[in-house]
N, C-alpha and C positions, 0 to 999 in steps of 0.2 A: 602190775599187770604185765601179761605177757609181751613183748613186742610185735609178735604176728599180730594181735588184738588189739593193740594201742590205736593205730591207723586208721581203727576202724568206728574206736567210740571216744576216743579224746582228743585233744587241740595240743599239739606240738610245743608251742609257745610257753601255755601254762602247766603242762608238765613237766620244765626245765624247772618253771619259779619254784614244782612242789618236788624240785629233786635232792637227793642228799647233802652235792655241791652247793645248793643254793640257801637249799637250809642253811645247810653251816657258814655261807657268806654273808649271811641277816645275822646270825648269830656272834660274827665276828662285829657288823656293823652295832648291834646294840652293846657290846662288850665297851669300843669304841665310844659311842655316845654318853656310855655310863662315866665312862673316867673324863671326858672333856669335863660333865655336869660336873664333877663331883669338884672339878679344880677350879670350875667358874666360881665356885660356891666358897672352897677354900679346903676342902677336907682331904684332899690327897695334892701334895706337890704340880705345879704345873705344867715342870719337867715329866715326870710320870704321863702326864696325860699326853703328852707329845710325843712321848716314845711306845706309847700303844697304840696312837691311831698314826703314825707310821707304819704298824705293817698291817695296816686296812687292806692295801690291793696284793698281798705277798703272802700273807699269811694264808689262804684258802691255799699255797702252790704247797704249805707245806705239812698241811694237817694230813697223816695217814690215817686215809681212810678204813683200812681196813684193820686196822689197832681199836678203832673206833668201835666199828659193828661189833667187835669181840667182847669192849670193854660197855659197850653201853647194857648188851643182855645180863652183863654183872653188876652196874649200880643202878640200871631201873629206869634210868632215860641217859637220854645223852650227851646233857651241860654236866654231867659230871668231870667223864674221862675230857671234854672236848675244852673244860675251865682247865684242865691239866695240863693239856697240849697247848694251846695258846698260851699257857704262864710257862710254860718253856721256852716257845718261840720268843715270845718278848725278853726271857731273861738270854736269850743269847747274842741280844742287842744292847740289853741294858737290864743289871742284876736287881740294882735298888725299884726300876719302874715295874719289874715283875710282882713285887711283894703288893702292890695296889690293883692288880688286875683281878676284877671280880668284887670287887671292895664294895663289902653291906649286902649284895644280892643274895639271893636263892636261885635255883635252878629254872623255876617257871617261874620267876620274874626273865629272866632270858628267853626261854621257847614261848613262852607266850607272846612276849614283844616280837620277837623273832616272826612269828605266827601272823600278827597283825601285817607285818611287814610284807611276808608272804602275799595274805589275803588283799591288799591294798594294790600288789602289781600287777595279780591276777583278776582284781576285779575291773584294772582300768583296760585291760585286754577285753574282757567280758563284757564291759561297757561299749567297747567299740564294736563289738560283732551285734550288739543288740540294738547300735543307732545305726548300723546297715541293714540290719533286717526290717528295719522300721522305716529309713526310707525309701528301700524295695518297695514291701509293702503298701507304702505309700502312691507308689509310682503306678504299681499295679493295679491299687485301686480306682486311681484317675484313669489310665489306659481302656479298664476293662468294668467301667462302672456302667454300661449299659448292655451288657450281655450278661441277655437274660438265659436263665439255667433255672434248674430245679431246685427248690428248697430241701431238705428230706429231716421228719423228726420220724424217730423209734426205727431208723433205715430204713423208712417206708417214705414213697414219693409225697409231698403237700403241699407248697405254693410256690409259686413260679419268686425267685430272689434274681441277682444279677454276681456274677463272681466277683467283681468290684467291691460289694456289699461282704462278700466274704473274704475278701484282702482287708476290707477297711476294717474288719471285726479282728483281724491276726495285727493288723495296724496298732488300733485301741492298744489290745493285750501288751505289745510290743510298749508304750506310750507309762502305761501303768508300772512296769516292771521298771524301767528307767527312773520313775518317780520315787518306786518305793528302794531304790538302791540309793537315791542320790538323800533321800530321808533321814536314811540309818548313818550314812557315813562319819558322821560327826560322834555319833554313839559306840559306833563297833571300831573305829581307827582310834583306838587309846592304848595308852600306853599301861604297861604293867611292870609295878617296882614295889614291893610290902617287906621282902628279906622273909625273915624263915616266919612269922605266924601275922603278915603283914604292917605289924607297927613297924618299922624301917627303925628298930630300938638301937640297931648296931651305929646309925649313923644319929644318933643321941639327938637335939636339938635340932638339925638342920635336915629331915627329912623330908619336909615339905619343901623347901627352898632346892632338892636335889630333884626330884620329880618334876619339877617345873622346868629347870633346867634339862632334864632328862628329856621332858617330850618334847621341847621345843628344837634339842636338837635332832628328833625324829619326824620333826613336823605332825604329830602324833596329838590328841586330846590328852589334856592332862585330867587324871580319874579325880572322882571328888574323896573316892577311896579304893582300899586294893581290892580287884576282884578273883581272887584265887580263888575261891569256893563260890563265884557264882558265875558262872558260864552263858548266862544268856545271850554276850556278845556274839558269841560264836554260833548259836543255835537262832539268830537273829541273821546273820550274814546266810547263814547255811539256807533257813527256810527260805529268804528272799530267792537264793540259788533253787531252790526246789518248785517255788513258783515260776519260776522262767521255767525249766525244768519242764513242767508240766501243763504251759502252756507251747512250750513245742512240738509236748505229746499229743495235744491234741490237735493241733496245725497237721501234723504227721498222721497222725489217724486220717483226718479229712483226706489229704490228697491219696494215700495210699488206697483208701476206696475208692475215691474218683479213679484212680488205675483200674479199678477190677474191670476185665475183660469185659463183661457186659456193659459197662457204663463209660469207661476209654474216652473220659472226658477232660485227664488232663495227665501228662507224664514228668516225673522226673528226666531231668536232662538227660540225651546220649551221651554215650562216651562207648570205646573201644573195649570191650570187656567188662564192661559195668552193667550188673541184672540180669546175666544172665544164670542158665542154668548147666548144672552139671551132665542132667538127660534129658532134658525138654530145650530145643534148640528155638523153640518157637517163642521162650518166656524172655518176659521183661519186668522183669521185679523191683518192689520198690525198694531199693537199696538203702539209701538215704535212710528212711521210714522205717525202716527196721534198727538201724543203728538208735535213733532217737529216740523209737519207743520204747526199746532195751534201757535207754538211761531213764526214763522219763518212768518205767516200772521197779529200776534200782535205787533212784534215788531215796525214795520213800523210805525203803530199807533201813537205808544209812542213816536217815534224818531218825527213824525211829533210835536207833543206838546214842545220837547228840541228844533227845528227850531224855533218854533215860540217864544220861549221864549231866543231867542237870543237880541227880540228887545228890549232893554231894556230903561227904562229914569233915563237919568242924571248920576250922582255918583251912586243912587241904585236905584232897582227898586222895585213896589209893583205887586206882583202877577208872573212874569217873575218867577223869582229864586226859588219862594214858589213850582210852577209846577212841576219841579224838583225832589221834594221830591217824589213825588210817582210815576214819570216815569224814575226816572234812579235804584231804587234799583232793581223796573221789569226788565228792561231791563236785567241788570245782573242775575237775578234769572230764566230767561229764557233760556238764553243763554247757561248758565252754565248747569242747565235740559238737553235741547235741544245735550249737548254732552255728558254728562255722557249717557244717552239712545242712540244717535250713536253710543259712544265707545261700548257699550254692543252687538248693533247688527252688527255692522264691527268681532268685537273679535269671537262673536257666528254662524254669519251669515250660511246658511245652502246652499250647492249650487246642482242642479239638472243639470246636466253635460248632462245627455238620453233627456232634454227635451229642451236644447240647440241647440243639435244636430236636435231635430224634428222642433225643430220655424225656424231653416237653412234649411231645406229640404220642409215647406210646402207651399213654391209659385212654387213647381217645377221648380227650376232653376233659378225664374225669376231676384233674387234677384245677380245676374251673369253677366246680360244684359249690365251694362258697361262696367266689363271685357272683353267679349265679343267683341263689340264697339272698345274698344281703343284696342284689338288686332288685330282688321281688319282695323283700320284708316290710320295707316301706307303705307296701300296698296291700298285705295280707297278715302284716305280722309275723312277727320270726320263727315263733315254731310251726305254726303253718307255712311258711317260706321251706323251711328244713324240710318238715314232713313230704311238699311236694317234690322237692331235688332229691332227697333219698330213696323216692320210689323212681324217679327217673332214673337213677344211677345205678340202680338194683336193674333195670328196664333194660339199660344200653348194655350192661356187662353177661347179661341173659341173652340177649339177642345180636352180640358182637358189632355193636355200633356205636359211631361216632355219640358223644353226648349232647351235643348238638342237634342232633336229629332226632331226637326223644325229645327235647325241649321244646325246640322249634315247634311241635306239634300239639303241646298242648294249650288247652285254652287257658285256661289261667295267667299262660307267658302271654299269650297272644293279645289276652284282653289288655294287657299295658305296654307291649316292646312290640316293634317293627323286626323283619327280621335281620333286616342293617345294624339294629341296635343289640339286636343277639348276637352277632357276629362280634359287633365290638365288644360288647362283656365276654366271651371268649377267646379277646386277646393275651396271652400271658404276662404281654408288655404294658398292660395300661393296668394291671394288678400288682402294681408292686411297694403298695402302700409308701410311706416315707422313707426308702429305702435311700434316696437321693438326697433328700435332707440327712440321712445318717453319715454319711458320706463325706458330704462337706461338711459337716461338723468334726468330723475326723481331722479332715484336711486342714482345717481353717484353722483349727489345734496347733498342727503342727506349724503353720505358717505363721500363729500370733510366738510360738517359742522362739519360730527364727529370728525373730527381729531385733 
């Protein structure tokens, strides 16, 4: 992606993990891992293994990179040229340990391990933005669990909620996503070693004994077998990414309409230069909100292309695995964006408490009408309950008044409520069904985890 662009929709940190450097520095380290296993084991000298993972921190200074790019769009990915470059580097420390570097693998036994390794530094970045978003959230939902605001379904006004209740529900989300990351970890952090059609036939008898040693020195899942042609590890990591993803989108959608001018009932943070407009000096746009629903609209994309590339032929495949390359490191570079900029506007968020109050007050009443309803069904029955508050409410909006004062006057109310008692059932505050038990159960979640 462009760099004027980066700043805008990706996380710094985990863009370095998915960068070319870094690749190739996982790639160096699985190269490493292979030869120690292999000598734990007995199959390559032990001397050998000492004299490759010596130039573990030295060897990134001296792979040209740009030999690299030239030589990978000629053999098709890029353990080929880069098994080339490192068996140089080592043999000009030591000729005999060169001849075992690389010893038994295949190509994506490397970029895939490599891959994992990737996805396992970038996830624990990922993790960390998503347990501050969740105790923001958290925080916010304790702070602001009794301001009352409006509910809205189909964008249309319907019962009075509290914004607490709509923290504690980004809370939850935030809660689930964590659960389902820390689920898979054990499944998608494994390690990959089959050699050219996965039997590991090159290293004869002792391939099970080299893989164990392999992922232990990666801290890595040892696989029950090789998964070259089945990919769901990665479209398992990915989708988890896609659900956080798309639960930011819709965190993002909410507040960005609470921005809209007419309702200016809650803002992303100030800042000097941020939301504004190019020729409306008067706008304050949700900046934030747009970044996040641009990923939260792209990701899907992406994830479509990892489905597709599930189908794979035979032991390996051509083109399936390759697609990969450039829709899972987005994926994570979005994702990661997408909540570093939530966590900013959760922690900053600005809230208009007078203009809450005024989106409750401007249907006059109507927004009541079920309270209303189910306090008279008890005594008339529900559809007659209904029937007489929808001609009241037809009544007030015909003759521009309060709904209250259609009520108040008819007999039917009158025959059972005082008008003190009508006054209470159109409080918005004493409507808010177990919204406060939602609440704490949120919370009390999170406090049985802390302990």
């Amino acid at each position: 992606m462009s760099q004027l662009y980066a700043s805008l929709f990706y996380q710094k940190e985990v863009t370095e993990i998915f960068s070319d450097r870094t690749l190739v520095f996982y790639m160096i380290e699985v190269e490493v891992a292979l030869a120690k296993a292999q000598a734990q084991v007995g199959i390559i000298p032990e001397s050998a293994a000492i004299a490759i993972s010596q130039i573990t921190h030295t060897a990134i200074n001296q792979i040209d990179f740009d030999a690299l790019a030239i030589t990978t769009g000629l053999a098709g990915n890029i353990a080929i040229p880069f098994v080339k470059q490192l068996t140089a580097i080592v043999k000009q420390s030591d000729v005999n340990a060169a001849r075992y570097v690389h010893w038994g693998a295949t190509s994506q036994d490397i970029l895939d391990t490599a891959c994992i390794l990737q996805c396992r530094a970038a996830l624990k970045l990922i993790e960390s933005l998503i347990h501050q978003c969740y105790r923001t959230a958290l925080n916010k939902a304790e702070q602001y669990r009794s301001q009352v605001m409006i509910g809205r379904t189909w964008l249309q006004q319907g019962l009075p909620i509290t914004l607490g209740h709509k923290f504690a529900r980004w809370a939850s989300a935030f809660h689930r996503d964590l659960a389902r990351i820390e689920a898979m970890k054990a499944r998608v952090f494994t390690a990959q070693l089959g050699g050219a059609v996965g039997s590991l036939a090159s290293l004869q008898t002792q391939g099970t004994a080299v893989i164990h040693a392999f992922s232990a020195q990666l801290q890595l899942t040892v696989p029950n077998c090789t998964w070259h042609g089945e990919r769901d590890r990665i479209v398992e990591i990915s989708s988890v990414l896609a659900m956080v993803t798309g639960n930011l989108g819709k965190m993002a959608r909410d507040w960005s309409l609470m921005m809209q001018t007419e309702i200016a009932e809650v803002f992303e943070p100030a800042a000097k230069g941020r939301g504004g407009s190019s020729t409306m000096p008067h706008k304050r746009n949700p900046v934030a909100a747009a970044s996040v629903l641009a990923a939260a609209n792209r990701v899907p994309v992406l994830m479509s292309s990892l489905y597709q590339s599930m189908v794979q032929e035979h032991e390996r495949s051509i083109g399936g695995w390759h697609a990969e390359w450039l829709a899972l490191p987005e994926i994570f570079q979005l994702c990661a964006g997408a909540l570093e900029r939530t966590l900013d506007v959760l922690q900053g968020m600005q809230i208009n408490a007078e203009n809450m109050q005024r989106n409750l007050d401007c249907t006059q009443g109507l927004i009541m009408a079920e309270a209303v309803m189910m306090a008279l069904a008890p005594h008339m029955g529900r559809l007659q309950a209904h029937q007489v508050v929808e001609a009241a409410c037809k009544t007030a909006v015909e003759k521009s008044v309060h709904l209250k004062e259609v009520i108040t006057e008819l007999d039917p109310v009158k025959a059972y409520f005082s008008e003190s008692q009508i006054s209470e059932i159109f409080q918005p505050a004493l409507y808010l069904g177990n919204i406060q038990d939602q609440i704490d159960a949120v919370l009390q979640e999170a406090k049985g985890e802390a302990k």
